[in-house]
C-alpha positions, 0 to 999 in steps of 0.5 A: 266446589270450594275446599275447607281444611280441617284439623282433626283429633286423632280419635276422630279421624279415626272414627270416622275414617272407620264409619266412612269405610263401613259404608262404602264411603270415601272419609271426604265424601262421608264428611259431606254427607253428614255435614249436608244432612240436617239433623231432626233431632238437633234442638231448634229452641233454648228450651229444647236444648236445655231438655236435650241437655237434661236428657243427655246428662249434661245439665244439671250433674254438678248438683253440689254446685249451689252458686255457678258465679262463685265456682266460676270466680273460685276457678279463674282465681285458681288458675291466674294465680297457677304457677308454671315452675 
């Protein structure tokens, strides 16, 4: 068995350090096991992950946004030209 090293949000440790220990569970082994379970309700297509998206609010929020190159553009120019004072 190889070891991977992960650094970890605090909160998220947290979490799951919590869920880990509701389930009788040490944080190492609850890790592999989520990890070594394969999710049925991930997306498998474009098309399901742009429902997925759609579905979960992600997709589609900033409707006041009618051109995304522009924004995008307009955000990369604010922030080349941000001043670190």
């Amino acid at each position: 068995m190889s070891s991977i090293t992960l650094d970890l949000p605090q909160g998220l440790e947290t979490d799951l350090k919590a869920k880990a220990a509701q389930l009788g569970f040490s944080l190492s082994d609850y890790i592999l096991r989520v990890l070594s379970v394969e999710n049925p309700t991930m997306p498998k297509t474009g098309a399901e992950l742009v429902a997925y998206w759609q579905k979960e609010g992600v997709y589609g929020y900033r409707s006041d946004i009618l051109d995304s190159q522009k924004h995008a553009r307009a955000i990369r120019d604010k922030a080349e030209r941000r001043n670190y004072a």
